[in-house]
C-alpha positions as CSV (number, residue, x, y, z in Angstrom):
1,X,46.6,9.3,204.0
2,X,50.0,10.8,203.3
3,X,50.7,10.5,199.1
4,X,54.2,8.4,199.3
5,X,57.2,10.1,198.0
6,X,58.3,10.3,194.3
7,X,61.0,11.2,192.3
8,X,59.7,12.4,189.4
9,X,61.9,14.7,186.9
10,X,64.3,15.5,190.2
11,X,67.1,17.5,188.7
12,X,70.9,15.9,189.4
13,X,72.6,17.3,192.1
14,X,76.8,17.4,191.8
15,X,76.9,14.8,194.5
16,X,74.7,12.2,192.2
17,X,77.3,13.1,189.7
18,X,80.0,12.5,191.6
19,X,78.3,9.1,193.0
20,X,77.4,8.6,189.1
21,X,81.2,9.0,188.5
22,X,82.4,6.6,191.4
23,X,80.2,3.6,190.5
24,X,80.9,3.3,187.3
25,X,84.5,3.4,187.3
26,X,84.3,0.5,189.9
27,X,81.9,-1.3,186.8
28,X,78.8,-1.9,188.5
29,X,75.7,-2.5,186.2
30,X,73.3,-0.3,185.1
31,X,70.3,-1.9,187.2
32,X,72.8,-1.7,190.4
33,X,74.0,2.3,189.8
34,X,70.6,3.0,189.2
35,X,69.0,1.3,192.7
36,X,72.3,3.0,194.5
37,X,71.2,6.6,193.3
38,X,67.6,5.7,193.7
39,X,66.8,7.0,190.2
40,X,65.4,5.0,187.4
41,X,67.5,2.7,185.0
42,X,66.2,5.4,181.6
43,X,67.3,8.3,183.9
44,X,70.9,7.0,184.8
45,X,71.5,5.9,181.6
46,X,70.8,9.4,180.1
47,X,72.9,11.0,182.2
48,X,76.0,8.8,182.1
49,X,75.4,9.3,178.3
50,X,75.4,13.2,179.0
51,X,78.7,12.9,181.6
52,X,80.3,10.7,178.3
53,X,80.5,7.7,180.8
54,X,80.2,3.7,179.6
55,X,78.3,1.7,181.9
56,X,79.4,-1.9,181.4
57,X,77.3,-4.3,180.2
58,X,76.8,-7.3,182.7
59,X,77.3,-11.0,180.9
């Protein structure tokens, strides 16, 4: 049986950036950035926190 396919520790590649970039701006929520990049919510967070980007907070 084939092992499924993770994403484990996959470095960011400029077009996740750029995605990364995009979606925010438009003020999507963390949980919905996250399932768009297929990445964890941890692992987007850190990196809009390294790119200096706020993610807003949904209410």
């Amino acid at each position: 049986m084939a092992k499924p396919f993770e994403r484990h520790r996959q470095p960011w590649t400029q077009e996740e950036i750029q995605k990364l970039h995009l979606l925010v701006t438009k003020g999507m929520s963390l949980k919905a950035i996250a399932k768009a990049l297929t990445r964890s919510e941890e692992s987007t967070k850190n990196r809009a926190k390294q790119e200096k980007l706020k993610i807003q907070k949904m209410r």
